[in-house]
C-alpha positions in Angstrom: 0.0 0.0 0.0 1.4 3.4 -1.6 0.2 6.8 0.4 0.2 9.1 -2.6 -0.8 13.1 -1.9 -1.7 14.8 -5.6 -2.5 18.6 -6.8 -4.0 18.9 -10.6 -4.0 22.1 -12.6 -5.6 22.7 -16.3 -4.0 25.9 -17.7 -5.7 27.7 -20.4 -3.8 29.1 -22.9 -6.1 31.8 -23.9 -8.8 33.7 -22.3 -12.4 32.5 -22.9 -14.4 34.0 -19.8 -13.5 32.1 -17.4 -13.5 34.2 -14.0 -11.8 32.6 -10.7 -12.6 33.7 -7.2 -9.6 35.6 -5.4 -7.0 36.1 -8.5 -8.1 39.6 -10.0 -5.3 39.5 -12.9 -5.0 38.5 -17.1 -4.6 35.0 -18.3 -0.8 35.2 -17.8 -0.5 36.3 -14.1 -3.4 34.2 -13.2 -1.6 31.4 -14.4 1.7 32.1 -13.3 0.1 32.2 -9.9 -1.2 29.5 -9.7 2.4 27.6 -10.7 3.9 29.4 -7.9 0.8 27.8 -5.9 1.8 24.2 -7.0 5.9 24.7 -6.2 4.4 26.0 -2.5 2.2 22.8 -2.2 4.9 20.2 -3.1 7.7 21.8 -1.1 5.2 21.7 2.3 4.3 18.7 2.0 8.0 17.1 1.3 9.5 19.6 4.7 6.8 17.9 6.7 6.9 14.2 5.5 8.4 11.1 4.7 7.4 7.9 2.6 5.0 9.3 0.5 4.8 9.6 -3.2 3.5 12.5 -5.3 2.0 13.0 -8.4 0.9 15.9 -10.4 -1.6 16.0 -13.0 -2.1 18.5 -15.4 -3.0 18.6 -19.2 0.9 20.9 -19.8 3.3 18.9 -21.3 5.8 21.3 -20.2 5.7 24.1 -17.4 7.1 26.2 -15.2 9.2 24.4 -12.1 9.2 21.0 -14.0 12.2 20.2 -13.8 12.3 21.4 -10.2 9.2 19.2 -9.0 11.0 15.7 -10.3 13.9 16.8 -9.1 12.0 17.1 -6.2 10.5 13.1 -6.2 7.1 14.5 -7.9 5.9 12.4 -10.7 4.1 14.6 -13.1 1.2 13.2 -15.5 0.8 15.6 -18.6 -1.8 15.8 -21.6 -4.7 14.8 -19.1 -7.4 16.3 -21.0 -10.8 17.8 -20.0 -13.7 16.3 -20.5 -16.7 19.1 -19.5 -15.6 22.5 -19.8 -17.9 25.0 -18.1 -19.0 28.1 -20.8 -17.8 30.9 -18.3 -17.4 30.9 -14.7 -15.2 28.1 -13.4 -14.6 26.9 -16.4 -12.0 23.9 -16.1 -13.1 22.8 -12.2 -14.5 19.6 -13.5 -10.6 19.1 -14.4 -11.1 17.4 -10.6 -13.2 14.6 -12.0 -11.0 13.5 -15.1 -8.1 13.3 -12.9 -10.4 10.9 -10.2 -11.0 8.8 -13.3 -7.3 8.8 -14.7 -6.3 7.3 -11.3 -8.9 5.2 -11.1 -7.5 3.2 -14.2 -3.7 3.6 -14.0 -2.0 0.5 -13.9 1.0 2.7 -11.8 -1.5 2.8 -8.9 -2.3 -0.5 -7.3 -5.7 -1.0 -5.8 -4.9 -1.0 -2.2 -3.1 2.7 -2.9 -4.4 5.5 -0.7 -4.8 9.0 -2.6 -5.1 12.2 -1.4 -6.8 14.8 -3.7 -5.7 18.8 -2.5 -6.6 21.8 -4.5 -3.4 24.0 -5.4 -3.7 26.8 -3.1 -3.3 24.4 0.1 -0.6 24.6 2.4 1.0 21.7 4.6 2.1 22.3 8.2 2.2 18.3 9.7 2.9 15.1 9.1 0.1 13.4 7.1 0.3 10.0 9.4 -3.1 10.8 11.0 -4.8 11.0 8.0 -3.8 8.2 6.2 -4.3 5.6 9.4 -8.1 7.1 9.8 -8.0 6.4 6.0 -7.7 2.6 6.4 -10.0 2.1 8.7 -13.5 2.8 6.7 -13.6 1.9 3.1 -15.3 4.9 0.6 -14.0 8.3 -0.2 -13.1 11.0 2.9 -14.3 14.4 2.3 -14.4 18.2 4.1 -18.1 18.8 5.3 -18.0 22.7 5.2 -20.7 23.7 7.2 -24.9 22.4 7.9 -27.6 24.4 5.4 -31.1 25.1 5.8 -33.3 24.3 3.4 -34.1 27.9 1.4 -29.8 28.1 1.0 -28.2 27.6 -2.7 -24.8 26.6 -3.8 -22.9 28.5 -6.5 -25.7 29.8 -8.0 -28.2 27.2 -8.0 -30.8 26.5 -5.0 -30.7 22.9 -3.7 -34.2 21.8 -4.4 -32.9 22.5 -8.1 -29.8 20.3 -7.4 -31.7 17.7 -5.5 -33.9 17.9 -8.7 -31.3 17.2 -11.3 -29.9 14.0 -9.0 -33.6 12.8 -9.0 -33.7 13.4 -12.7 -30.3 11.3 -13.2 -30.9 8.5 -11.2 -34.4 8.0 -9.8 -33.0 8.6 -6.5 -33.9 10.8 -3.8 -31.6 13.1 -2.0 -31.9 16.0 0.7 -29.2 18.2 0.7 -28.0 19.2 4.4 -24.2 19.7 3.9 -22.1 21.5 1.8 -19.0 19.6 0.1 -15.4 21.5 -0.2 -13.5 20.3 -3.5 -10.1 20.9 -1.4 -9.7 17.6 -0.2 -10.6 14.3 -1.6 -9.3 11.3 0.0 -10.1 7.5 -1.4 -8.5 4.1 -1.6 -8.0 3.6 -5.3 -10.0 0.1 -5.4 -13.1 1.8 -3.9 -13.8 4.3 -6.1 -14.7 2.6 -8.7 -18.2 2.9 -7.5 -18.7 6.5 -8.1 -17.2 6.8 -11.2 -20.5 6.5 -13.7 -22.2 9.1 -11.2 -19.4 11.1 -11.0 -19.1 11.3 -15.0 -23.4 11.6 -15.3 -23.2 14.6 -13.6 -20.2 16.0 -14.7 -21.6 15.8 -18.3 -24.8 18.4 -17.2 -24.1 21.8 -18.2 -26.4 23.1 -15.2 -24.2 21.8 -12.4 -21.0 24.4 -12.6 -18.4 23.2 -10.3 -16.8 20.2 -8.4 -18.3 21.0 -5.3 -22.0 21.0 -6.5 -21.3 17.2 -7.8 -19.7 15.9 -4.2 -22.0 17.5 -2.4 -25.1 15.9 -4.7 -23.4 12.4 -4.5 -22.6 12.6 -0.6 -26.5 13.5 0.0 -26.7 9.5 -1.2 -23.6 7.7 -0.5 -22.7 9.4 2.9 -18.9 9.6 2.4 -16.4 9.7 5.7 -15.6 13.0 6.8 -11.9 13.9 7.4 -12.8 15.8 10.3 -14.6 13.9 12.3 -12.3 12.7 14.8 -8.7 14.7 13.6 -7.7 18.2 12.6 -6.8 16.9 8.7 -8.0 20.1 6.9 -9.3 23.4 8.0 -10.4 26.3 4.8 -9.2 29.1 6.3 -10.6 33.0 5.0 -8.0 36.3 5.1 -9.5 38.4 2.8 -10.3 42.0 3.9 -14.1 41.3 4.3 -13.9 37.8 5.4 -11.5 36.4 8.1 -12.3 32.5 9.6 -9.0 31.5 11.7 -9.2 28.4 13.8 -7.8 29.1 16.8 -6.0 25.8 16.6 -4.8 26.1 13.0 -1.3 25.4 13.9 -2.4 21.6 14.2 -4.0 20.7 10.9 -2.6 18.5 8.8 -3.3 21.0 6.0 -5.0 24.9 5.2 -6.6 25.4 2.7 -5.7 29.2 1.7 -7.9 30.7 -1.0 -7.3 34.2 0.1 -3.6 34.1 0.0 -2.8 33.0 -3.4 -1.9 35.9 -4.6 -0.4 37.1 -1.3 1.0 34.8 1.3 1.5 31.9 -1.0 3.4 34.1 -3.3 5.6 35.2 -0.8 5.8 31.8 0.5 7.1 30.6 -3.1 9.3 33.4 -3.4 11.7 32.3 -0.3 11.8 28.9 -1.2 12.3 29.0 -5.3 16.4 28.8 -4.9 15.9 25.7 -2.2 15.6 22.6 -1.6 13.1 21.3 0.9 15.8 19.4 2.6 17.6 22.4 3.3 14.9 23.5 5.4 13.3 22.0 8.6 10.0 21.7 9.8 10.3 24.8 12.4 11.5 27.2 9.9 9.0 26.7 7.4 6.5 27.1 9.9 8.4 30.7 11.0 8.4 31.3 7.3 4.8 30.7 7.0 4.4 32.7 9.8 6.0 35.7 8.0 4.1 35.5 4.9 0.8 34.4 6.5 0.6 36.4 9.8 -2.9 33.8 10.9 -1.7 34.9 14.4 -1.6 38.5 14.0 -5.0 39.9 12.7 -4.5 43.4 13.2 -1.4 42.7 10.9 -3.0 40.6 8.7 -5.2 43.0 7.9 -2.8 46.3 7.2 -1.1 43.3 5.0 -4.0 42.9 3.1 -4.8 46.8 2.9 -1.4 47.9 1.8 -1.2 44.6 -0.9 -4.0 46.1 -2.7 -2.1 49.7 -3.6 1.0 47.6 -4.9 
């Protein structure tokens, strides 16, 4: 049994109205962030842990940092291709689902492989060796459960009686919606998830369901996946936007934040520091001081002059 972490990134090489929350820039800059996003991911997780292998999917045959990431241990998969494109906003998120089905028949990844799934912009501050021994002890996929809804509530644009509509209308199943799904983390054993894969790709295919989150969130309503959080701090989405702050009080414990906010920002800066190193050269308490720099989570009052000041730049 493999323990295998993965990022995935579609870049679009020309602009076709796409939008993305938090990353206010052209094609180019929006891209290049992002890279720096993936270089920050990979070198967090290999300061903070041992025996485990990495993979990056992406549909780039070549990119920025390449080179770097092998060098690095992280096996990149190019020319993944996308299956549903959305017309406009979030365009490529359903990316997510053609990677969960590339995996799902590699002959690299054995059945009994565990598989984490992380969105770019996450940041690792612990060793993953709590998640992956909750991991093996339930079989079907482990997800983040965001928050409980009420009933009049939509998500991304479309109210849930409209989403427990088109599940109905797919399957002849009921469902009732009473938890939101994040797309940051998806965690499976590779031999289980085999059993969501026709759903996964039925509602993938509807033009009416926009995003990654929308589908989990339909599908867990009926299959009741694990939550990562149930009994451990695996994964925490953390808000440090101007207008929005959410800070656990205990977010130096998870295993992982998820940083939405601070992709243009902390992460940035983050990747800036460490783009002439190696993670070797660097130790678990100094990339936490570093993150610490670049990501004040302690220091509101300085988090937020951070933030004001960033937007004059």
């Amino acid at each position: 049994m493999r323990k295998i972490v993965a990022t995935y990134f579609y870049e679009d090489t020309e602009e076709k109205g796409a939008t993305y929350g938090n990353i206010f820039l052209d094609l180019a800059e929006r891209n290049k962030i992002y890279w720096q996003t993936i270089y920050s991911f990979y070198f967090s997780l290999i300061v903070n842990n041992s025996e485990i292998d990495y993979l990056f999917f992406t549909n780039k045959e070549e990119f920025p940092f390449k080179k770097k990431l092998k060098s690095m241990g992280v096996e990149v998969i190019s020319n993944i291709e996308l299956t549903h494109r959305n017309k406009s906003k979030w365009a490529t998120v359903k990316f997510f689902f053609d990677v969960v089905s590339y995996v799902s028949k590699s002959k690299r990844i054995s059945n009994d492989d565990l598989v984490l799934l992380l969105d770019t912009d996450v940041i690792c501050l612990n060793s993953l060796d709590s998640i992956f021994n909750v991991m093996t002890k339930n079989k079907g996929p482990y997800i983040l459960k965001l928050t409980n809804i009420s009933e009049t509530e939509s998500f991304h644009s479309k109210p849930l009686h409209k989403l427990e509509s088109i599940y109905f209308q797919h399957f002849r199943n009921l469902i009732k919606i009473k938890e939101f799904i994040g797309g940051e983390f998806f965690g499976f054993k590779k031999g289980d998830i085999k059993l969501y894969l026709e759903e996964f790709e039925s509602l993938s295919s509807n033009p009416e369901l926009s995003t990654e989150e929308q589908i989990l969130t339909m599908s867990h309503s009926f299959n009741n996946f694990n939550n990562i959080n149930e009994n451990i701090n695996a994964i925490y989405r953390v808000w440090t936007s101007i207008r929005h702050v959410d800070i656990p009080k205990s977010w130096r414990n998870y295993n992982f934040l998820h940083l939405p906010s601070e992709k243009s920002i902390g992460i940035s800066r983050i990747y800036k520091n460490i783009a002439s190193k190696n993670p070797e050269e660097i130790n678990k308490q100094d990339f936490m001081r570093l993150f610490n720099q670049c990501i004040p989570l302690n220091n509101r009052l300085l988090l937020f002059f951070r933030n004001f000041f960033s937007k004059f730049k």
